[in-house]
MMTF fields as JSON, N, C-alpha, C and O atoms, coordinates in Angstrom:
{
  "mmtfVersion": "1.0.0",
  "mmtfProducer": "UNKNOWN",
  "numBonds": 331,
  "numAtoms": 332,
  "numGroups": 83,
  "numChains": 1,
  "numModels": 1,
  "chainsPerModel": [1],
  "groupsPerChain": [83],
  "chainIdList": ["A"],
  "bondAtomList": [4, 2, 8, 6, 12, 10, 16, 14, 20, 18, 24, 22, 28, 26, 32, 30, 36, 34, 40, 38, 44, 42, 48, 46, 52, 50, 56, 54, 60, 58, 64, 62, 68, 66, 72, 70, 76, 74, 80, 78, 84, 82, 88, 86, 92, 90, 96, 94, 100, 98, 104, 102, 108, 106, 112, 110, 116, 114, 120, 118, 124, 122, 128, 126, 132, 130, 136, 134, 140, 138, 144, 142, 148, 146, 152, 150, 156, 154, 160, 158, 164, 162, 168, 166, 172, 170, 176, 174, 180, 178, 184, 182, 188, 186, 192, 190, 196, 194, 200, 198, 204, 202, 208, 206, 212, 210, 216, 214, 220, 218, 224, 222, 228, 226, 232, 230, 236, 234, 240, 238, 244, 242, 248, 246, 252, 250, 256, 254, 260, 258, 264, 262, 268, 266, 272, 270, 276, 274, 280, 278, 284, 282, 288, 286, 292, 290, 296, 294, 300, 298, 304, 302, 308, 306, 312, 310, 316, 314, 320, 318, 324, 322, 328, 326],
  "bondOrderList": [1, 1, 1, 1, 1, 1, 1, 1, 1, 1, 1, 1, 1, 1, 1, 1, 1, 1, 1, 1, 1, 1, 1, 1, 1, 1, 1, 1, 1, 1, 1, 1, 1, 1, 1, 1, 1, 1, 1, 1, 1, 1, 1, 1, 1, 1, 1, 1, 1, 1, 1, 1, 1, 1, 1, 1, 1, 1, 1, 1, 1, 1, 1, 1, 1, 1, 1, 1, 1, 1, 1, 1, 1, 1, 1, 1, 1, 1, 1, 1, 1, 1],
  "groupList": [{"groupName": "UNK", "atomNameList": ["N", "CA", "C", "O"], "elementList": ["N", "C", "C", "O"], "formalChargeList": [0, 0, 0, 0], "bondAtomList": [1, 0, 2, 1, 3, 2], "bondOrderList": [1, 1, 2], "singleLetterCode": "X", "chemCompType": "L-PEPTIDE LINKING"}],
  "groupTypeList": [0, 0, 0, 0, 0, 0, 0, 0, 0, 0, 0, 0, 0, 0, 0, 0, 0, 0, 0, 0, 0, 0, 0, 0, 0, 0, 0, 0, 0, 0, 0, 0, 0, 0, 0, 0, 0, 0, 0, 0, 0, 0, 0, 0, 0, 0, 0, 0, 0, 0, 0, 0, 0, 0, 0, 0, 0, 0, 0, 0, 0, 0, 0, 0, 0, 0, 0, 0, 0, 0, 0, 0, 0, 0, 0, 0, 0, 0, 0, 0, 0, 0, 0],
  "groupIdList": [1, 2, 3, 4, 5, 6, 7, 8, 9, 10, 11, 12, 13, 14, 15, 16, 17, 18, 19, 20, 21, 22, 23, 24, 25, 26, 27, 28, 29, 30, 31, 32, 33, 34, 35, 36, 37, 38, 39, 40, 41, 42, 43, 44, 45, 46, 47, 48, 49, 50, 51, 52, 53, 54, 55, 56, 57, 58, 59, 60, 61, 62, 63, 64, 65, 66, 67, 68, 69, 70, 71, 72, 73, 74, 75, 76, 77, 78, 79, 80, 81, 82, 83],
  "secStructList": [7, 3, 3, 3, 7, 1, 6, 6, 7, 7, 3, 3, 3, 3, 6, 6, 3, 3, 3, 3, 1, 2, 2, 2, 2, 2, 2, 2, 2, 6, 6, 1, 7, 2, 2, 2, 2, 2, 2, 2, 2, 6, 1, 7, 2, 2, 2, 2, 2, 2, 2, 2, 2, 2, 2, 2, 6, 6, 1, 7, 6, 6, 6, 6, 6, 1, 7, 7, 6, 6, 2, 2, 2, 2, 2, 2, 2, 2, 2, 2, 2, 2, 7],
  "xCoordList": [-2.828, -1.986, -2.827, -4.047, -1.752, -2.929, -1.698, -0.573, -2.066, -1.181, -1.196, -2.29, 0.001, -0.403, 0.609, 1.432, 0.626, 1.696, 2.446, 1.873, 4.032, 4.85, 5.915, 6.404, 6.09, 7.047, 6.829, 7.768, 5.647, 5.717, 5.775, 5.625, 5.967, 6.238, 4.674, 3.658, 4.923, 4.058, 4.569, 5.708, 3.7, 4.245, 3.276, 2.177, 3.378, 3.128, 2.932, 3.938, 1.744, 1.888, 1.371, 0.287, 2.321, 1.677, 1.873, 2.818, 1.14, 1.328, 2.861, 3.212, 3.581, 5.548, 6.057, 7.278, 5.661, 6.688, 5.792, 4.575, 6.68, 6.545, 7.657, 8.884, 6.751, 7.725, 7.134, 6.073, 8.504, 8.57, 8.368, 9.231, 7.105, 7.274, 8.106, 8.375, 8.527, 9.66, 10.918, 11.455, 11.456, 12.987, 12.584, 13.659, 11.541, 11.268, 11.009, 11.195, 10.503, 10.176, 11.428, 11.836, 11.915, 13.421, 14.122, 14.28, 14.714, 15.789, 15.069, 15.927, 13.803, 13.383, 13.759, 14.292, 13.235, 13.672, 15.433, 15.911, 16.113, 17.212, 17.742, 18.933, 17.146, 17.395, 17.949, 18.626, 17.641, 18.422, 19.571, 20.257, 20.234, 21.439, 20.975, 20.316, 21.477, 21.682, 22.01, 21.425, 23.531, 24.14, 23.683, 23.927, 22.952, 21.979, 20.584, 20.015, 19.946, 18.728, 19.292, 18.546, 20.453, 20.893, 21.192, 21.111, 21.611, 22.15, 20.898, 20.674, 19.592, 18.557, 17.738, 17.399, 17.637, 17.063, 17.613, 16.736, 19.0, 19.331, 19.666, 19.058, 20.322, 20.243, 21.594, 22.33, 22.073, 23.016, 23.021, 21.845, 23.888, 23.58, 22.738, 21.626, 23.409, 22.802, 21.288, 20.676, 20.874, 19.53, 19.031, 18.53, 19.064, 18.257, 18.694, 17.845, 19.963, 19.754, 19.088, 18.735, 18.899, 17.748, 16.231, 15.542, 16.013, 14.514, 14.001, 12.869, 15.431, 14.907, 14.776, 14.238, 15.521, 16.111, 14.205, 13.657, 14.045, 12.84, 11.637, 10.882, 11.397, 10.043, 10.724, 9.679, 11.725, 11.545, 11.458, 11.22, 11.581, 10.83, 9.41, 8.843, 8.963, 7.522, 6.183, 4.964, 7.284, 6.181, 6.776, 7.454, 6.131, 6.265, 7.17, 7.637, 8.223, 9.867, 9.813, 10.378, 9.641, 9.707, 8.973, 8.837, 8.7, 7.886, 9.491, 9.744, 10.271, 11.037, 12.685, 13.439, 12.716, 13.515, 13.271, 14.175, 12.683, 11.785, 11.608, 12.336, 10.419, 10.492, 9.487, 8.556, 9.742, 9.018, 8.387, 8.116, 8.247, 7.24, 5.825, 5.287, 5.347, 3.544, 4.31, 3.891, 5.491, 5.487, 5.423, 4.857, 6.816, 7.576, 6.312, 6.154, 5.327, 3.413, 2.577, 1.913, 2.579, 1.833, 2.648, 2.037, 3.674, 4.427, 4.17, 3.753, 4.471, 4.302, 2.776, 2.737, 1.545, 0.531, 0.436, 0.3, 0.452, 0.382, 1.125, 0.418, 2.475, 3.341, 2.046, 1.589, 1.607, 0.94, -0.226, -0.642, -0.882, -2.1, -1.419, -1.468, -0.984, -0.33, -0.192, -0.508, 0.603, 1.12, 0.233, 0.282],
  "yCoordList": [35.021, 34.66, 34.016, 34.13, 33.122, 32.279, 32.375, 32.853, 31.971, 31.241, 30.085, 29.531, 29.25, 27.61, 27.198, 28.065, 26.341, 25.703, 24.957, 23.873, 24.834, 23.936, 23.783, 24.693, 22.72, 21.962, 23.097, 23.893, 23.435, 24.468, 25.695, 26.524, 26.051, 27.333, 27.931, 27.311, 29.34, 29.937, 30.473, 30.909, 30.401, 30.957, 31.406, 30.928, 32.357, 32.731, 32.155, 32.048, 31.785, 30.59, 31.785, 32.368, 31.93, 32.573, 31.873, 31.085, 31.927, 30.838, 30.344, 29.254, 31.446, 31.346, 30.8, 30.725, 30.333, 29.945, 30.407, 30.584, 30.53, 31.372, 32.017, 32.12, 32.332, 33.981, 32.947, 32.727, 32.655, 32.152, 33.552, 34.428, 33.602, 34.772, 34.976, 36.132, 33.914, 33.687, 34.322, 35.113, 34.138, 34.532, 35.782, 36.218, 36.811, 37.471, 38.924, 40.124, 38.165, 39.2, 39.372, 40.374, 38.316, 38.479, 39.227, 40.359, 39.038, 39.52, 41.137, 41.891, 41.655, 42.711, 43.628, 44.734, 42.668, 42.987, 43.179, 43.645, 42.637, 42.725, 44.043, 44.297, 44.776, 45.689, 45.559, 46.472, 44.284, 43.541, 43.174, 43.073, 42.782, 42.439, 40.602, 40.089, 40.118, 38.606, 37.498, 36.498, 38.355, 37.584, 37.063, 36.131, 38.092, 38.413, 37.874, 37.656, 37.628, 37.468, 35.741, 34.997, 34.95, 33.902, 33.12, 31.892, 33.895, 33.181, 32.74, 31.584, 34.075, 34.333, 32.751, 31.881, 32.873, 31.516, 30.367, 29.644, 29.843, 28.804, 28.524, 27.5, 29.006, 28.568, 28.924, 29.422, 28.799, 29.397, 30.522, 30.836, 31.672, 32.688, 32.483, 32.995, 31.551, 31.765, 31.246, 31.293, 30.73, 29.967, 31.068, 31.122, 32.541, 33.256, 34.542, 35.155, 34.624, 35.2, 34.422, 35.278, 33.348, 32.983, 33.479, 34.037, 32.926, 33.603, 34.534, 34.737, 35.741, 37.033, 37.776, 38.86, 36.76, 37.177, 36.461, 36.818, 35.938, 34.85, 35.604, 35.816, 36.2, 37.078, 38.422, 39.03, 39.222, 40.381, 39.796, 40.687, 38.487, 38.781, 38.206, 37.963, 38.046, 37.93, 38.61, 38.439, 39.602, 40.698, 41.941, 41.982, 42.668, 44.592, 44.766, 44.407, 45.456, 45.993, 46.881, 46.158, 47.411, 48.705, 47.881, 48.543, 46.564, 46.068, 46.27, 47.261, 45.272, 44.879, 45.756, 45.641, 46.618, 47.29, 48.858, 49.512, 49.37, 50.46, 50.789, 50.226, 51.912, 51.856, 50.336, 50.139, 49.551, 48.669, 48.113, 46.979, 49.539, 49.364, 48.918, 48.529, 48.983, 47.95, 46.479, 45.435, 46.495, 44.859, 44.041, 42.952, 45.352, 44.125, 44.076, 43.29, 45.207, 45.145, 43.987, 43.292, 43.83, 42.756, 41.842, 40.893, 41.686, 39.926, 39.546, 38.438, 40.617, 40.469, 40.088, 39.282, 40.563, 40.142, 39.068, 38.235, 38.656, 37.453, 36.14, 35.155, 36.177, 35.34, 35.421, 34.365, 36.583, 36.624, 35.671, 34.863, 35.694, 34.948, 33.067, 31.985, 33.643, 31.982, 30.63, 29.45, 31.915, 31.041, 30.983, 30.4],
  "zCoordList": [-40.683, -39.582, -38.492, -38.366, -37.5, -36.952, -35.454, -35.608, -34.436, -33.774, -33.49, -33.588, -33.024, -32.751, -31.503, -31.206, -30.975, -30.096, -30.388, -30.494, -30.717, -31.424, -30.214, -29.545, -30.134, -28.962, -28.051, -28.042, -27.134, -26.136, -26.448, -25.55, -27.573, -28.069, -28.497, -28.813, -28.372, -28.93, -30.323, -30.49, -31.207, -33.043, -33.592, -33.312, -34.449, -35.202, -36.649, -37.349, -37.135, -38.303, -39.476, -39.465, -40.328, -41.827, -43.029, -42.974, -44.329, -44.961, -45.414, -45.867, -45.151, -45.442, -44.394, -44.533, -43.296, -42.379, -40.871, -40.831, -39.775, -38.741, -37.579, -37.578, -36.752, -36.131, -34.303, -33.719, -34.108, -32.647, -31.687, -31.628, -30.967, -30.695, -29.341, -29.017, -28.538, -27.212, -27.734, -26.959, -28.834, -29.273, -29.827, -30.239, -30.154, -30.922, -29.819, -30.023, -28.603, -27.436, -26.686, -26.099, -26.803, -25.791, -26.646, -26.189, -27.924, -28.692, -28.184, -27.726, -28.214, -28.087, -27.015, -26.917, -26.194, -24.412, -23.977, -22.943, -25.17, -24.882, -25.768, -25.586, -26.549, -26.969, -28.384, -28.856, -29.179, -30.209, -30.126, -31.143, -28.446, -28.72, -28.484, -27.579, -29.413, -29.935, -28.716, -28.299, -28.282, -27.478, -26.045, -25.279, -26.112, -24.512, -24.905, -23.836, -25.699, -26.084, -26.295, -25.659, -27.054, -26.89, -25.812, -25.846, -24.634, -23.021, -22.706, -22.347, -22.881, -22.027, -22.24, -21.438, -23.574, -24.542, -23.97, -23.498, -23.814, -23.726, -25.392, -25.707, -26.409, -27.66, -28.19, -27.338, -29.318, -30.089, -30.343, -30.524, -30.522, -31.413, -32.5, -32.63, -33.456, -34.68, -34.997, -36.064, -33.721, -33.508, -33.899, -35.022, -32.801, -32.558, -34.034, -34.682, -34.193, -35.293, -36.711, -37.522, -37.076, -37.816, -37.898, -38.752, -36.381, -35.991, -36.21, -36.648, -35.692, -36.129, -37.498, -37.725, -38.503, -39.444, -40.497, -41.54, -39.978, -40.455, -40.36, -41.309, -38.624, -38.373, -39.146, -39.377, -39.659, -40.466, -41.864, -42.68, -42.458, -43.502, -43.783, -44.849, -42.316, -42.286, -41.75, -41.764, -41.204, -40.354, -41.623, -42.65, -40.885, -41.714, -41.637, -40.556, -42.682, -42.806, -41.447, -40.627, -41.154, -40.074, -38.184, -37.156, -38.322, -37.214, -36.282, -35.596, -36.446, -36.103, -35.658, -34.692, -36.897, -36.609, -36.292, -36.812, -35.858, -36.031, -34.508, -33.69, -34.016, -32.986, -32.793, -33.574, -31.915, -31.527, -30.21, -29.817, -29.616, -28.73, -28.664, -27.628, -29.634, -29.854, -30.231, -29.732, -31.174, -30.907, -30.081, -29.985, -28.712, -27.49, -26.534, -25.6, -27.009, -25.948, -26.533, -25.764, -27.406, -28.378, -28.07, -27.579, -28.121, -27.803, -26.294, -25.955, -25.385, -24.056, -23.553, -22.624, -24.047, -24.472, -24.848, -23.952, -25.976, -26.402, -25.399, -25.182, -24.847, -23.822, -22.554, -22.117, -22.114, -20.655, -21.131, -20.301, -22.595, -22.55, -22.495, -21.911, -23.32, -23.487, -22.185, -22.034, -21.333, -19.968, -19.338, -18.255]
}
């Protein structure tokens, strides 16, 4: 895993794809609700349900849905270095 910058974005690059980590911290922050993690974005629902649907089958079964407090610390991390 690597990270890179794609149209402004910060991602997550693994050799399958990657994990936007902006839609990935918000959907988080929002408690997994979609709709709220979608306004927050500026995007479609189904934008952001892709994304998320994309980083669980690219991170650990249990990252995402699980408790995920080291993720939404590690994403928030990662966003503070970024900016």
């Amino acid at each position: 895993m690597r990270t890179a910058n794609i149209n402004d974005r910060l991602v997550l690059v693994y050799d399958d794809g990657v994990v936007d980590v902006e839609t990935l911290r918000v959907y988080l922050a929002e408690e997994h609700g979609l709709r709220m993690a979608a306004d927050r974005l500026h995007v479609a629902r189904n934008t952001v349900t892709y994304r998320v649907k994309r980083a669980e089958e690219l991170l650990p079964a249990t990252t995402i849905t699980g408790s995920s407090l080291e993720l939404r610390l590690a994403l928030e991390i990662a966003q503070t270095l970024y900016d």
